[in-house]
LOLUM-893993 format. One record per atom (N, C-alpha, C): residue number from 1; x, z, y. Coordinates in steps of 0.001 Angstrom, whole numbers. Layout:
ATOM    i     east       up    north
ATOM  NUM        X        Z        Y
...
***
This chain:
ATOM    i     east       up    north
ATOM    1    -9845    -2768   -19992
ATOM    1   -11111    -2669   -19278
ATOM    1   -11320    -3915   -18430
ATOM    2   -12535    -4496   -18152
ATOM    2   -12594    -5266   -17849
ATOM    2   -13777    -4657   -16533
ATOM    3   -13569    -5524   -15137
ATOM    3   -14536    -5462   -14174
ATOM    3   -15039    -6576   -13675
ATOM    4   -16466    -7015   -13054
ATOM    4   -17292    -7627   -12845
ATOM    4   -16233    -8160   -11542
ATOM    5   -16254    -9385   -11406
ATOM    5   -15219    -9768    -9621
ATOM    5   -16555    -9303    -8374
ATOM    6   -17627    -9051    -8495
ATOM    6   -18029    -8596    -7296
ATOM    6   -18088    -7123    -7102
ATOM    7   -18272    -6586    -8774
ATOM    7   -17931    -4787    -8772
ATOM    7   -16648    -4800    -7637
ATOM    8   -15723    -5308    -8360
ATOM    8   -14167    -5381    -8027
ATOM    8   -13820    -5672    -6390
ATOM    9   -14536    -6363    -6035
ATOM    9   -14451    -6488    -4734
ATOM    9   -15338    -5516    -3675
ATOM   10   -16329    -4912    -4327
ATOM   10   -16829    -3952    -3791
ATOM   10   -15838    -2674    -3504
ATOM   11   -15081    -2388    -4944
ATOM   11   -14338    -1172    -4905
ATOM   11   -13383    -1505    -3663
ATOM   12   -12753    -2741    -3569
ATOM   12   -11448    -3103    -2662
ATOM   12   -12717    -2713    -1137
ATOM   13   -13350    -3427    -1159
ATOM   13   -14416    -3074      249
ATOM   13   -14143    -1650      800
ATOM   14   -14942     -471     -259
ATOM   14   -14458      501     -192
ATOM   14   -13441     1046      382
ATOM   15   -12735      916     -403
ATOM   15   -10710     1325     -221
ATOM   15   -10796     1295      901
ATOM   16   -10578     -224     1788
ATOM   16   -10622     -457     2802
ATOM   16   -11062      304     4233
ATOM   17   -12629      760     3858
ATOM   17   -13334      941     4707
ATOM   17   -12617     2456     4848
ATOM   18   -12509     3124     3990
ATOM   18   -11791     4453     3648
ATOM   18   -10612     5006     4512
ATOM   19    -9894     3901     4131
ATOM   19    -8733     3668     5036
ATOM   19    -8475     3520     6629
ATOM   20    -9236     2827     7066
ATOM   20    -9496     2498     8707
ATOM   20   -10259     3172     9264
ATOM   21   -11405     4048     8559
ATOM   21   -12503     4989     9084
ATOM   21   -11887     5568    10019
ATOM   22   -10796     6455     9627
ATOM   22   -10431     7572    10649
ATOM   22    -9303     7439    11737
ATOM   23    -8120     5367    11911
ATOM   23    -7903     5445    12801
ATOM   23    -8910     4876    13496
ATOM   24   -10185     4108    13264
ATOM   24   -11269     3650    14209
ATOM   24   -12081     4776    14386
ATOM   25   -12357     5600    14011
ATOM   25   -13005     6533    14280
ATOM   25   -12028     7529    15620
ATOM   26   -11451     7717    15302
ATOM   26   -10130     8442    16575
ATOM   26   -10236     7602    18037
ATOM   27   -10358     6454    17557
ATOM   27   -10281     5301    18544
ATOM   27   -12009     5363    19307
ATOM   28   -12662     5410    18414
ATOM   28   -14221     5647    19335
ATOM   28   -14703     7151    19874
ATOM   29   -14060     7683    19219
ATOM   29   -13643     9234    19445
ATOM   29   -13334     9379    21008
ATOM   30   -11930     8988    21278
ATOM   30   -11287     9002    22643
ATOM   30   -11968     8108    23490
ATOM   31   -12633     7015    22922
ATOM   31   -13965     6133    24207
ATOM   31   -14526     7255    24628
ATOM   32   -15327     7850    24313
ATOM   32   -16806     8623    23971
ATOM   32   -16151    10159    25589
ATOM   33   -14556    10202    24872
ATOM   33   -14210    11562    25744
ATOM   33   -13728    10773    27185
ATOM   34   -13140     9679    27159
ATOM   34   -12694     9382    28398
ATOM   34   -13693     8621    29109
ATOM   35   -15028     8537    29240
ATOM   35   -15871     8540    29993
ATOM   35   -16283     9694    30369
ATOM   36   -16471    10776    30112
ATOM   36   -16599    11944    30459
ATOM   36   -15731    12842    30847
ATOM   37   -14285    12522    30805
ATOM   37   -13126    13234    31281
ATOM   37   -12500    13018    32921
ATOM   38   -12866    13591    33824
ATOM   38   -11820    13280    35124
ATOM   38   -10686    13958    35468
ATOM   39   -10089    14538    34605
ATOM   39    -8622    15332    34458
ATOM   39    -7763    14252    34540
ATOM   40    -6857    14179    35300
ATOM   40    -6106    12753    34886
ATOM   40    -5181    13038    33795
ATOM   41    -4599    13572    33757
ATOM   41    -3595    14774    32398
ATOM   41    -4253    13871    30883
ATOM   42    -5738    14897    31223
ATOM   42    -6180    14730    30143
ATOM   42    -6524    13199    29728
ATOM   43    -6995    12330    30753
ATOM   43    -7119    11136    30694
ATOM   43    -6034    10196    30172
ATOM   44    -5151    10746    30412
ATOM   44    -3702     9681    30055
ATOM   44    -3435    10418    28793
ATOM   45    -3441    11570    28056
ATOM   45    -3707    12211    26615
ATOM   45    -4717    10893    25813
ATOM   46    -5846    10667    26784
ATOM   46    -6542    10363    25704
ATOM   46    -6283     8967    25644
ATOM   47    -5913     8082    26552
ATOM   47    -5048     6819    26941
ATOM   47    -4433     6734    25357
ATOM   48    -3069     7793    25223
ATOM   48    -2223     7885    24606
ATOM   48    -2510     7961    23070
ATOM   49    -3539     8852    22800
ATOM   49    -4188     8994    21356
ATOM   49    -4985     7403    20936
ATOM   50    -5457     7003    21740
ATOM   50    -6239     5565    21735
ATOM   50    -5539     4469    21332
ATOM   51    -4384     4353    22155
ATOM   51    -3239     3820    21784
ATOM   51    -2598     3694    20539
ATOM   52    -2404     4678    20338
ATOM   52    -1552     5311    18828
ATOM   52    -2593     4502    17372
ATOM   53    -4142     5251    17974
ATOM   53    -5188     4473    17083
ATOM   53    -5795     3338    17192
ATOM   54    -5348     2700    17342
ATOM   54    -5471     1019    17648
ATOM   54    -4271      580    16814
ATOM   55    -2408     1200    17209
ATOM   55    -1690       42    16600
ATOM   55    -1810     1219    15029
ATOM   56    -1921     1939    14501
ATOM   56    -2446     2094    13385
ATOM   56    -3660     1095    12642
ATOM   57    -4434     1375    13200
ATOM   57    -5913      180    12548
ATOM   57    -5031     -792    12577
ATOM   58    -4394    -1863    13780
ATOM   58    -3893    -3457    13554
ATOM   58    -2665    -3467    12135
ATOM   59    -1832    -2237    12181
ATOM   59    -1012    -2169    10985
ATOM   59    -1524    -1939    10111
ATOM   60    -2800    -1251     9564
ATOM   60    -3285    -1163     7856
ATOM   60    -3892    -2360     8241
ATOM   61    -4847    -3107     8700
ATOM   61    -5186    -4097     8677
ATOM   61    -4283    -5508     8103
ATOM   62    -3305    -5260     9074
ATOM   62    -2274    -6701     8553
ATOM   62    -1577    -6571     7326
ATOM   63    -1899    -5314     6793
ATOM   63    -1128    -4581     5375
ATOM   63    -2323    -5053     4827
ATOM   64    -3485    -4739     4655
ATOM   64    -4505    -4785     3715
ATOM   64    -4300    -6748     3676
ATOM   65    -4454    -7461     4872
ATOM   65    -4661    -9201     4401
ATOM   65    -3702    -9671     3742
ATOM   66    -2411    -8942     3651
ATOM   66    -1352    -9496     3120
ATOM   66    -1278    -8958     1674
ATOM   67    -1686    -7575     1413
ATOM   67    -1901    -7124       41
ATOM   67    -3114    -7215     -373
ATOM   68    -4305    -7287       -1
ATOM   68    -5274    -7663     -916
ATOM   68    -5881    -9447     -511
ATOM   69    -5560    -9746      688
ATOM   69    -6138   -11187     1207
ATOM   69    -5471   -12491      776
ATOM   70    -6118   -13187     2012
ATOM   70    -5290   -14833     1472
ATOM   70    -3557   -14898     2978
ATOM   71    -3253   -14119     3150
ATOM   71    -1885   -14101     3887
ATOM   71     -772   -14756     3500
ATOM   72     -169   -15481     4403
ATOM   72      941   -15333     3745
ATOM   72     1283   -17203     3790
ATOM   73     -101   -17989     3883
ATOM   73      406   -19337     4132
ATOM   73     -578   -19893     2552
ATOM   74     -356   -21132     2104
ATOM   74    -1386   -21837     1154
ATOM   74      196   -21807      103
ATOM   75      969   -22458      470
ATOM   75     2580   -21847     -336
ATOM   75     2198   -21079    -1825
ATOM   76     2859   -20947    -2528
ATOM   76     3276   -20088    -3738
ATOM   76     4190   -19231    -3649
ATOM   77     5123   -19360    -2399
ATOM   77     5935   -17837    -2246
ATOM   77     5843   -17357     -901
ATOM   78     6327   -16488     -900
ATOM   78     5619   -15430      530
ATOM   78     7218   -15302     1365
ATOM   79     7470   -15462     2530
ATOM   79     8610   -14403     3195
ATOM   79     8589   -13179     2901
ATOM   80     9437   -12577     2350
ATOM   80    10058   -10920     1917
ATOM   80     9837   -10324     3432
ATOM   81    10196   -11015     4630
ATOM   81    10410    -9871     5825
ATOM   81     8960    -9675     5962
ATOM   82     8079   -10704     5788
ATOM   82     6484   -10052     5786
ATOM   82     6159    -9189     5363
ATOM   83     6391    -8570     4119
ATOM   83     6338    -7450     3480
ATOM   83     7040    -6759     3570
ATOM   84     7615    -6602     3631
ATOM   84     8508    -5497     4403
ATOM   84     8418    -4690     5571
ATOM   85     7517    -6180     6709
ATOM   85     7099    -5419     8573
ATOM   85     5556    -4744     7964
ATOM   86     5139    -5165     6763
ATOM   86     3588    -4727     6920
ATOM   86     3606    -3470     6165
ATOM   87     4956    -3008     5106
ATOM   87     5273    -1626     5019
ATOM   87     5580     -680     5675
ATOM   88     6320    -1272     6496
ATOM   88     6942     -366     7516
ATOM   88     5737       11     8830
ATOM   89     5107    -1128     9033
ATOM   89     4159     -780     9635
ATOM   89     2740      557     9354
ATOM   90     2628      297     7994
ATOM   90     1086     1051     7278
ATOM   90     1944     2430     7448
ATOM   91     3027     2761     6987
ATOM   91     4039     4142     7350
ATOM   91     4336     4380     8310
ATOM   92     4839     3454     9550
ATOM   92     5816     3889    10446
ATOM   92     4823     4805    11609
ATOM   93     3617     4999    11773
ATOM   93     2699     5689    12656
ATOM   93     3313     7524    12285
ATOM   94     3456     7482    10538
ATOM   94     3409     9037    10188
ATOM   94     4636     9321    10681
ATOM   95     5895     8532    10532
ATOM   95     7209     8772    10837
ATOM   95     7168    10053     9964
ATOM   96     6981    10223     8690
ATOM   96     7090    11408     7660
ATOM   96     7836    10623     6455
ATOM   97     7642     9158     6785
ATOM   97     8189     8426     5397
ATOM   97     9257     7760     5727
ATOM   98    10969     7652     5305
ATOM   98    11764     6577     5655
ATOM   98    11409     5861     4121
ATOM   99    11924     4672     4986
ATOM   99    11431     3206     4062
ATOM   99    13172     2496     4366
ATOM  100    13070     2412     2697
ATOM  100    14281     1632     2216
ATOM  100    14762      533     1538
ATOM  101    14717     -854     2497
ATOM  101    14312    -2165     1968
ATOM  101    15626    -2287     1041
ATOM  102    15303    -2753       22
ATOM  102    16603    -3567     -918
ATOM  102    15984    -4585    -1817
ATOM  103    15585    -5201    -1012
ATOM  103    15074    -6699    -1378
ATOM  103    15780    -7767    -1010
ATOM  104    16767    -8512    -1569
ATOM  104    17638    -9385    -1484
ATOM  104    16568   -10671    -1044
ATOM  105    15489   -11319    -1560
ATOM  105    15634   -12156    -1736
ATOM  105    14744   -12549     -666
ATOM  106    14715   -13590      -14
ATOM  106    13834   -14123     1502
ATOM  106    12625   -14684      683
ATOM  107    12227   -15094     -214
ATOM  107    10813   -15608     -919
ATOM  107    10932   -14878    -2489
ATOM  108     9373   -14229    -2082
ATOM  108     9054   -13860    -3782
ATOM  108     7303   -14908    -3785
ATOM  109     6931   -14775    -5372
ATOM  109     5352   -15762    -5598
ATOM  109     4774   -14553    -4717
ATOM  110     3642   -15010    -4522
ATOM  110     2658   -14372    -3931
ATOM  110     1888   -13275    -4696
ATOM  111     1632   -13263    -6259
ATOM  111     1572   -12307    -6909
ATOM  111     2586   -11405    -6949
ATOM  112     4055   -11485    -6829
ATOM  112     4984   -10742    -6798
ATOM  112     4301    -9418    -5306
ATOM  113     4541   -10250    -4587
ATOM  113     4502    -9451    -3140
ATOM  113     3333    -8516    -2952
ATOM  114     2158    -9109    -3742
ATOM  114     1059    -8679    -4047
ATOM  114     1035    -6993    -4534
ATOM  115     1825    -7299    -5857
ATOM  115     2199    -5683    -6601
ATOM  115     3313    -5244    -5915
ATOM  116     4177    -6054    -5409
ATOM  116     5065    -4924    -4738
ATOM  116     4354    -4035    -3002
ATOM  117     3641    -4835    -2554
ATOM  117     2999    -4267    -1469
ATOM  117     1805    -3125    -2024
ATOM  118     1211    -3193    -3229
ATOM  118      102    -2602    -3384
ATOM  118     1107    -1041    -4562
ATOM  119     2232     -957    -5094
ATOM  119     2810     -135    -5652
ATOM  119     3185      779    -4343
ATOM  120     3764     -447    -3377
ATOM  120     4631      451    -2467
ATOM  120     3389     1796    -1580
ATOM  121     2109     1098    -1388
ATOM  121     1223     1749     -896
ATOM  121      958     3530    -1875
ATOM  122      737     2940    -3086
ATOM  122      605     4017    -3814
ATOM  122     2079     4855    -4121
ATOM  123     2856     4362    -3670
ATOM  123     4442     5369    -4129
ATOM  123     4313     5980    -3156
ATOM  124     4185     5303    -1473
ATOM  124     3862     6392     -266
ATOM  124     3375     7747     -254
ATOM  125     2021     6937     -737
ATOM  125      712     7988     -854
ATOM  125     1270     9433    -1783
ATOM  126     2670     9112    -2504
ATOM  126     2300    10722    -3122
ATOM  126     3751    11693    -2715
ATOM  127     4143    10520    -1526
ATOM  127     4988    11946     -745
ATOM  127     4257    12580     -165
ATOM  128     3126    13940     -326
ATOM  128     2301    14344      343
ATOM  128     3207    15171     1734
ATOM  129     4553    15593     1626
ATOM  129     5383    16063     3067
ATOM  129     6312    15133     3233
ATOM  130     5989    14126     3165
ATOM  130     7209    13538     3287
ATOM  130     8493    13004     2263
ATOM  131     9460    12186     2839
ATOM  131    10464    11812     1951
ATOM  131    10867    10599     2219
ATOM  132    11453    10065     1464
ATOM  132    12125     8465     1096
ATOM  132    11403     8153      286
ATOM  133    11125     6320      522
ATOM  133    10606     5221     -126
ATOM  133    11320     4348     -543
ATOM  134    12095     4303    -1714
ATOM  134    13058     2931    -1488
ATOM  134    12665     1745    -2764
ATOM  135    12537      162    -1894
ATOM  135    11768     -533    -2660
ATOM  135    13008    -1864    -3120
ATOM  136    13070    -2315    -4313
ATOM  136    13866    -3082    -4441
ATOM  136    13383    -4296    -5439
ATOM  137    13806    -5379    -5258
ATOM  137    13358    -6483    -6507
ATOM  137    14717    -7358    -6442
ATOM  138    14228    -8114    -7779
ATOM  138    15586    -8794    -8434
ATOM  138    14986   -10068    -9135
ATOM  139    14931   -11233    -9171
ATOM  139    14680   -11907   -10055
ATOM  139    15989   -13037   -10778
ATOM  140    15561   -13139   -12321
ATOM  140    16581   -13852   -12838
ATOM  140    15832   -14230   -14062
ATOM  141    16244   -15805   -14230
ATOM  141    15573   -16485   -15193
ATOM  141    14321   -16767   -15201
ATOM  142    13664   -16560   -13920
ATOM  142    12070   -17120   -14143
ATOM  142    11209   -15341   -14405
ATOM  143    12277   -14015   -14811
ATOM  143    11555   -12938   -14625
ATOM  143    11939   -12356   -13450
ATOM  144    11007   -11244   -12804
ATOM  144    11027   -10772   -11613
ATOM  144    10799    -9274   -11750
ATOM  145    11802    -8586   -10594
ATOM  145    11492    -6827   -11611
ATOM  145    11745    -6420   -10321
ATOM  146    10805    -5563   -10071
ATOM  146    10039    -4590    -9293
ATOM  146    10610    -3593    -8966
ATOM  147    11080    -2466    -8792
ATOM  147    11499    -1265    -8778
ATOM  147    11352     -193    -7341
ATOM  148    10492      456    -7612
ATOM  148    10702     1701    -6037
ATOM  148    10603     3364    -7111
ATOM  149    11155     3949    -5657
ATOM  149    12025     4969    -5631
ATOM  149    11235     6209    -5071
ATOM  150    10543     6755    -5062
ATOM  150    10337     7901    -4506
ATOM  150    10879     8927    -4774
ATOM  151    11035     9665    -3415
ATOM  151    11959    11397    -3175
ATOM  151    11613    11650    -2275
ATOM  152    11110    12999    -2432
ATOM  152    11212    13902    -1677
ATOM  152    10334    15374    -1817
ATOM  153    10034    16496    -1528
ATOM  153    10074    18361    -2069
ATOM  153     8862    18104    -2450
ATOM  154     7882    17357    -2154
ATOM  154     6279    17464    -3077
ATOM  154     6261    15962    -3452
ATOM  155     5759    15586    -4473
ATOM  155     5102    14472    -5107
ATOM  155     3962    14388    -6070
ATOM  156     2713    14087    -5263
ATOM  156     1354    13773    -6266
ATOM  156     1168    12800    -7011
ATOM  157      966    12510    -7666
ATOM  157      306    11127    -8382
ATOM  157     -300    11547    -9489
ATOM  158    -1760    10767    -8734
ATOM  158    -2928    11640    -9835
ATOM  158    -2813    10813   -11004
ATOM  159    -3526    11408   -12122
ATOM  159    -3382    10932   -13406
ATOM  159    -4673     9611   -13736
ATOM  160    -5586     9638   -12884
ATOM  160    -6240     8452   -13164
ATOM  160    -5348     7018   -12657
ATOM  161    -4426     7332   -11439
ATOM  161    -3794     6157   -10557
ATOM  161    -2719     6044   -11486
ATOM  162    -2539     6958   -12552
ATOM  162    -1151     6667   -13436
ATOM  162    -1651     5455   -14415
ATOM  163    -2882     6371   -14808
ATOM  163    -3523     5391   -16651
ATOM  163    -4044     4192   -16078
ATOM  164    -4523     3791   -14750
ATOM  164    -4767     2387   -14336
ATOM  164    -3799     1575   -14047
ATOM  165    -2547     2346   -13352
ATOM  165    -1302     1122   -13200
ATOM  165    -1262     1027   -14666
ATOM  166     -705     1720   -15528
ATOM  166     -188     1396   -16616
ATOM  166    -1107      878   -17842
ATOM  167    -2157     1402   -18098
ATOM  167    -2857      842   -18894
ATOM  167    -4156      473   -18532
ATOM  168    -4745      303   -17490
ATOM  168    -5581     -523   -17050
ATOM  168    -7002      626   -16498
ATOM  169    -6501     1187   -17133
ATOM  169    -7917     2376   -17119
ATOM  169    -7714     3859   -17343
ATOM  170    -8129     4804   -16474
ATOM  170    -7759     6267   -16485
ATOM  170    -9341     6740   -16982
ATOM  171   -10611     6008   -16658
ATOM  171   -11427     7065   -16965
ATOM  171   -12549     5929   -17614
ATOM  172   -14136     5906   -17522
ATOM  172   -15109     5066   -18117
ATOM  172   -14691     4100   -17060
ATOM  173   -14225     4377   -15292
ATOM  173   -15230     3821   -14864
ATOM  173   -14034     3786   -13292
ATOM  174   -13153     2532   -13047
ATOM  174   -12304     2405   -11560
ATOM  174   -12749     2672   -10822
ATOM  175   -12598     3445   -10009
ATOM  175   -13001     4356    -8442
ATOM  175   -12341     3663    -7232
ATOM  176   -12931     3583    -6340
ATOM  176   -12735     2920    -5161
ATOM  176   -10858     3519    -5163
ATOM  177   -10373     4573    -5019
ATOM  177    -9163     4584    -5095
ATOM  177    -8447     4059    -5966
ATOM  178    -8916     3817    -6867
ATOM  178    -8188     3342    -7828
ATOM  178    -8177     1768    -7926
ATOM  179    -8650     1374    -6955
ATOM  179    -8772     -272    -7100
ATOM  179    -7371    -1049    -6803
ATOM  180    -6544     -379    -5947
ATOM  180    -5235    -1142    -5735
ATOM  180    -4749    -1088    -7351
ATOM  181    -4158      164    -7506
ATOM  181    -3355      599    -8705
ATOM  181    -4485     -420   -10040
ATOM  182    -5408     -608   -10043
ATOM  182    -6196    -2044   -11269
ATOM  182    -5625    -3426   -11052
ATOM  183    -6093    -3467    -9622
ATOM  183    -5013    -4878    -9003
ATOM  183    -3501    -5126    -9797
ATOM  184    -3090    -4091    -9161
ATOM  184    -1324    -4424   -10023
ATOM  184    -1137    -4625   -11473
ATOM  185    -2028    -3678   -11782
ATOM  185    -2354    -3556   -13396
ATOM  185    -2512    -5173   -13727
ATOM  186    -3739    -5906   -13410
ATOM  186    -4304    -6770   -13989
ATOM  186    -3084    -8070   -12966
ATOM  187    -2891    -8231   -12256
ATOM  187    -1811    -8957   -11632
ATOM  187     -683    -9169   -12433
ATOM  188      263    -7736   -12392
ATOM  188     1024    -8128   -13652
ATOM  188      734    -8195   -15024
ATOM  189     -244    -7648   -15584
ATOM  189     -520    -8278   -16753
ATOM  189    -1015    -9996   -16806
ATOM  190    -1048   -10491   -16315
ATOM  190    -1618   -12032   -15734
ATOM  190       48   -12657   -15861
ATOM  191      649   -12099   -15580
ATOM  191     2215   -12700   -15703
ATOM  191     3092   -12308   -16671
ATOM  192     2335   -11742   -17663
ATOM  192     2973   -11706   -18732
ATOM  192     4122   -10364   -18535
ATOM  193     4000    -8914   -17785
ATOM  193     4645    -7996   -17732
ATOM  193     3904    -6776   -17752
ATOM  194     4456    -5653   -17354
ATOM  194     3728    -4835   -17457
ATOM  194     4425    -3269   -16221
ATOM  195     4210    -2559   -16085
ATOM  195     3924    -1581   -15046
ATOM  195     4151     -218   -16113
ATOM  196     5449      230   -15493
ATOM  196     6329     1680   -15877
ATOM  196     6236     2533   -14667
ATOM  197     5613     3954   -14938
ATOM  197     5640     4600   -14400
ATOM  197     6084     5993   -14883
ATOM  198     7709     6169   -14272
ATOM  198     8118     7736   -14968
ATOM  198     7449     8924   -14548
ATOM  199     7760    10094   -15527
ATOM  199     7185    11361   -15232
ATOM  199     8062    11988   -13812
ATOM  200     7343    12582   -12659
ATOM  200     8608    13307   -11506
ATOM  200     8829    14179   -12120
ATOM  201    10407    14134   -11936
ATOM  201    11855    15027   -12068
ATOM  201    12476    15696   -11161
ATOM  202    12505    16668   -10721
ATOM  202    13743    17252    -9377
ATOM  202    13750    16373    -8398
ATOM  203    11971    16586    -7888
ATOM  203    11412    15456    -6611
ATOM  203    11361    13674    -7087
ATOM  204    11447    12870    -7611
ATOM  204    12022    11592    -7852
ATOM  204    10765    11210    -8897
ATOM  205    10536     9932    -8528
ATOM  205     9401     9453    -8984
ATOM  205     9545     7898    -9213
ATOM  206     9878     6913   -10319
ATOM  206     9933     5615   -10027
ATOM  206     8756     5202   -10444
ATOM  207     8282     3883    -9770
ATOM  207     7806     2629   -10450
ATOM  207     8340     1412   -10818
ATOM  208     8061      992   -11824
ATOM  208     8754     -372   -12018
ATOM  208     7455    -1636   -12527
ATOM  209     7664    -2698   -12081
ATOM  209     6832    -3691   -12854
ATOM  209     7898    -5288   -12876
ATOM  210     7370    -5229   -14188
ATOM  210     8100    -6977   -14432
ATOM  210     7384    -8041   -14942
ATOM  211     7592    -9029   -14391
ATOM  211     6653   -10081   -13880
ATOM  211     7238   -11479   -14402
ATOM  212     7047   -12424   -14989
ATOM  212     7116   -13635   -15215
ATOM  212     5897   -14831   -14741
ATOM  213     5564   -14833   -13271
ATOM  213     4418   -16142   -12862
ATOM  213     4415   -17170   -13577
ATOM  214     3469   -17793   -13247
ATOM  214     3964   -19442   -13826
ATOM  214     3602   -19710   -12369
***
């Protein structure tokens, strides 16, 4: 399947906006009450919720420039700990997800980091209670291989976000959710690999993608 680059950037628009609605919305939420609140209790509650929704928004934010933007430097490879603080960050608010770096290597290309930040988003997304995330890469010979881990007592992953990582397309027509999982798709296919996604087993869910840049 093929998409128009301004369709395509519309859908990512989307995503986006989707995403941040409801910690900016929480955040104008608690404006709106703490002008009208003189409880001090309650005032420092809403202090506290405000708080919380602010470093949420700055963490999907610095997650979204680094996985869908120009982040990261003009370079061809990225620092690994970048990706790694901007995972831990987009998760660490729920504290429902542990995150399990096994990424050896201090620089991957920038397409690498790309699908591994935009897989890792969607492997999250389908511990719906929770669980372990564990993300790992390896490269040798000029190929580069991907691998995360999901576990834990529920796991979703809808079937359109399956047929777009893997084969480019689940239905006529990519849906604003589905715009990361096209990204990776068409990313690693651009490098000459391709995007495995097993069936969940007794909780456990992998992804894998392998990658050759030029």
């Amino acid at each position: 399947m093929t998409i128009d680059p301004v369709e395509f950037a519309s859908l990512l628009c989307s995503r986006l906006c989707h995403d941040l609605l409801s910690p900016i919305g929480a955040l104008n939420n608690g404006l709106e009450l703490l002008a009208d609140e003189t409880d001090p209790a309650m005032r420092e509650r809403c202090m506290e919720l405000m708080a919380e929704s602010a470093r949420t928004s700055a963490a999907k934010l610095k997650f979204f420039r680094l996985a869908f933007g120009a982040a990261g430097g003009f370079g061809e490879a990225v620092d690994t700990r970048e990706a790694q603080q901007a995972i831990e960050g987009l998760f660490g608010e729920a504290k429902r997800l542990k995150i399990n770096w096994l990424v050896e290597e201090p620089m991957l290309p920038k397409a690498a980091i790309k699908v591994l930040l935009n897989l890792s988003m969607i492997a999250g997304d389908t511990l719906v209670r929770g669980g372990s995330l564990d993300i790992g890469s390896e490269s040798s010979d000029g190929a580069i291989e991907i691998v995360l881990k999901v576990e834990g007592p529920r796991i979703t992953l809808d079937e359109e976000l399956r047929g777009t990582l893997v084969a480019g397309r689940a239905s006529d027509a990519v849906t604003p959710r589905a715009a990361a999982a096209f990204l990776v798709h068409e990313m690693v296919k651009a490098a000459n690999g391709r995007v495995l996604v097993s069936a969940p087993a007794d909780g456990v869910l992998l992804f894998g993608a392998t990658m050759r840049p030029k």
